[in-house]
C-alpha positions as CSV (number, residue, x, y, z in Angstrom):
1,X,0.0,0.0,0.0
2,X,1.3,3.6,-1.2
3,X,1.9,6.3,2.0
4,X,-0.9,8.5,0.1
5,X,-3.3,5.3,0.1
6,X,-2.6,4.8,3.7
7,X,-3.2,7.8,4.9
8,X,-6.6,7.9,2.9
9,X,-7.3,5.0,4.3
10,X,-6.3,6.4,8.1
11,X,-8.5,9.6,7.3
12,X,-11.5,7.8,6.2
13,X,-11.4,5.0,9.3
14,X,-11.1,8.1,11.4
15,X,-13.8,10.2,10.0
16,X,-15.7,6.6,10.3
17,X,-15.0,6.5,13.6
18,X,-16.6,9.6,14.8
19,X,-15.1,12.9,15.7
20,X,-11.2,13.1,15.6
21,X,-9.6,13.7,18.8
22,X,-8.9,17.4,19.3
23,X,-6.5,19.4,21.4
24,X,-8.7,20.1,24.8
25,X,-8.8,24.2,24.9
26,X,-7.5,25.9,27.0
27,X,-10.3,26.3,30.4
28,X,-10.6,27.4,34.0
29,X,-13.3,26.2,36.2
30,X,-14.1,28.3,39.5
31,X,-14.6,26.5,43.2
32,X,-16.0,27.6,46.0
33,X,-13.9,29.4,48.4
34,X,-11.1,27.9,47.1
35,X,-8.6,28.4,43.9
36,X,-9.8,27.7,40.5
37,X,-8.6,24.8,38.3
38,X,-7.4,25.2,35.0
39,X,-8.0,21.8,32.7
40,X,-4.2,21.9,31.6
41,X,-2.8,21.2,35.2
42,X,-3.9,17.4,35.2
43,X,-1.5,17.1,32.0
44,X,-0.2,13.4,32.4
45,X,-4.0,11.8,33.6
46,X,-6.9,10.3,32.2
47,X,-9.4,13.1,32.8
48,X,-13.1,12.6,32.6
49,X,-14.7,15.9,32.8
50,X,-18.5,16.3,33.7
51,X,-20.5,19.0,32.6
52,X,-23.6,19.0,34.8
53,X,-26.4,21.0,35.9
54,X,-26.6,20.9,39.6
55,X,-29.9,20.7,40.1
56,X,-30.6,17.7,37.1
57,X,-31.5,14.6,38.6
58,X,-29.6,12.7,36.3
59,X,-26.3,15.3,36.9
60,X,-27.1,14.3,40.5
61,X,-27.1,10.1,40.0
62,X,-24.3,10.4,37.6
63,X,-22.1,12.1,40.6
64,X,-23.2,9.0,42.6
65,X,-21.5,6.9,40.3
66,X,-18.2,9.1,39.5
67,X,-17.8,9.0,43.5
68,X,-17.6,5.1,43.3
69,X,-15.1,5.1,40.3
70,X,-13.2,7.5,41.4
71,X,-12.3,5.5,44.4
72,X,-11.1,2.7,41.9
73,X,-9.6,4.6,39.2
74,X,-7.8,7.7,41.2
75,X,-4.9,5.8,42.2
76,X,-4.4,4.4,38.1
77,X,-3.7,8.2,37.4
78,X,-7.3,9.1,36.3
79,X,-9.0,12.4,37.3
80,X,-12.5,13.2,37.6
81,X,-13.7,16.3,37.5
82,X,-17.4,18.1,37.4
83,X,-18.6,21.6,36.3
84,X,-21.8,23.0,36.3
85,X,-22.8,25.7,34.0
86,X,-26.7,26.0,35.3
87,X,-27.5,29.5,36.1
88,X,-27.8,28.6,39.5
89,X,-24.6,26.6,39.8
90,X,-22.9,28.9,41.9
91,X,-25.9,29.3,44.6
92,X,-26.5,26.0,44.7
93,X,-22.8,24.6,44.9
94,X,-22.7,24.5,48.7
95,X,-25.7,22.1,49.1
96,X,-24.6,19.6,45.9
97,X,-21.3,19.6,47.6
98,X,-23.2,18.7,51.1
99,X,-25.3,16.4,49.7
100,X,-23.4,13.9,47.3
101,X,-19.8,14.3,49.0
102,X,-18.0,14.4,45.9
103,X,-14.1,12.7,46.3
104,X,-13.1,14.6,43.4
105,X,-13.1,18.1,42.5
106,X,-16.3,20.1,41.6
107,X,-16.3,23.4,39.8
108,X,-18.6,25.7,37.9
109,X,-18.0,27.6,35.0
110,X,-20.5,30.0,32.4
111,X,-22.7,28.4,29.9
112,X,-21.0,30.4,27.2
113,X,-17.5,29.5,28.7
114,X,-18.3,25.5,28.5
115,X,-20.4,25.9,24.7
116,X,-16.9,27.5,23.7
117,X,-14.8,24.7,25.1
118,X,-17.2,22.0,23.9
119,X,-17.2,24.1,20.2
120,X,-20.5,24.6,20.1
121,X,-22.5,27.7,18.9
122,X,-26.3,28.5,19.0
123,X,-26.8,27.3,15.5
124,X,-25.3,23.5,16.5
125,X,-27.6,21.4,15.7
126,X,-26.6,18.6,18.4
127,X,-28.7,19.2,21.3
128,X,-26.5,19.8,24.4
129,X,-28.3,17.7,27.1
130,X,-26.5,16.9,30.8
131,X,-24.6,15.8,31.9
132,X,-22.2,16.1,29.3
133,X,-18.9,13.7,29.7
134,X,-15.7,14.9,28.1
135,X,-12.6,11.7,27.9
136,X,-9.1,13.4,27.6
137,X,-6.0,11.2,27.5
138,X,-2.9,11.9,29.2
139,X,-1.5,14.0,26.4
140,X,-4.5,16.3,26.2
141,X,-6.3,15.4,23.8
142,X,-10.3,15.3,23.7
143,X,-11.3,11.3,22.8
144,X,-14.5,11.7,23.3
145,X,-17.7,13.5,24.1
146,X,-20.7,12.1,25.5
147,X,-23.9,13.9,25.3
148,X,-26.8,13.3,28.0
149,X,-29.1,11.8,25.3
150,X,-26.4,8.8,24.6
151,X,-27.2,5.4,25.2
152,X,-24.1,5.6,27.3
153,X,-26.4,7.0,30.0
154,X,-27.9,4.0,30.7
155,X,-25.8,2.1,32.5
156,X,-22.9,5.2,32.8
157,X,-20.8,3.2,35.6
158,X,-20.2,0.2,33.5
159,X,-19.6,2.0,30.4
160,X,-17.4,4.5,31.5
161,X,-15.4,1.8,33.0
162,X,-15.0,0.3,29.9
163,X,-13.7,3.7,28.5
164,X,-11.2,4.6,31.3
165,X,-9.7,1.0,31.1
166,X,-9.7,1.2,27.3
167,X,-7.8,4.6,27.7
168,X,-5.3,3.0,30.5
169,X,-4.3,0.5,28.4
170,X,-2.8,3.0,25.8
């Protein structure tokens, strides 16, 4: 096979495959009394990053479950991290944080910050429904993005799982 057939063939399994893996911009999520987090500091980990609405039941179960595998997967240098983008995020921070005991951190950010990092504009067509689960490998780089409406959803502590191990193994 010819390097210019190869590479057609690697575009086309790639453009197969779903969306390309992209560089993961460049964004800082706010915390609650305490210093914000910018994405690029856990460089060298797994991350799987959470958008979530804080008061969305779903959000709410889905933190359930990221508390249990982030007690299996923190010490294989994964990272989980959630951030709401809800108007009422920042009130309602305090009693999410009370209520579910999160191990890992949980941030908030604007919904215009998180539509820019997930590349999204108000004419997207793809409806952005929470949570929203972002996979970046340890080099930075976005693998995947998980929309609310995803079959994923179903059974998220299993599949995600399946994912993280997938990604460890790289």
């Amino acid at each position: 096979m010819t390097t210019r057939a190869l590479a057609s063939a690697l575009l086309l399994s790639t453009l197969w495959a779903g969306e390309p893996a992209r560089p993961a911009p460049a964004f800082t999520m706010l915390r609650l009394n305490q210093p914000s987090i910018r994405l690029s500091q856990y460089r060298g980990k797994v991350v799987a990053l959470a958008f979530i609405a804080t008061t969305c039941p779903h959000c709410q179960q889905f933190t359930v479950e990221l508390n249990q595998i982030d007690r299996d997967y923190s010490h294989r240098g994964v990272q989980i991290v959630e951030c709401a983008f809800n108007d009422e995020g920042p009130q309602a921070m305090r009693e999410f944080l009370e209520r579910f005991e999160p191990r890992f951190p949980v941030t908030y950010s604007t919904p215009a910050a998180v539509s820019a990092f997930l590349q999204r504009t108000m004419l997207d067509p793809r409806p952005l429904r929470v949570p929203v689960l972002v996979l970046i490998d340890r080099a930075g780089m976005i693998r995947e993005e998980i929309g609310g409406e995803d079959n994923f959803f179903q059974n998220p502590g299993a599949n995600l799982r399946a994912k993280l191990d997938k990604m460890l193994a790289r």
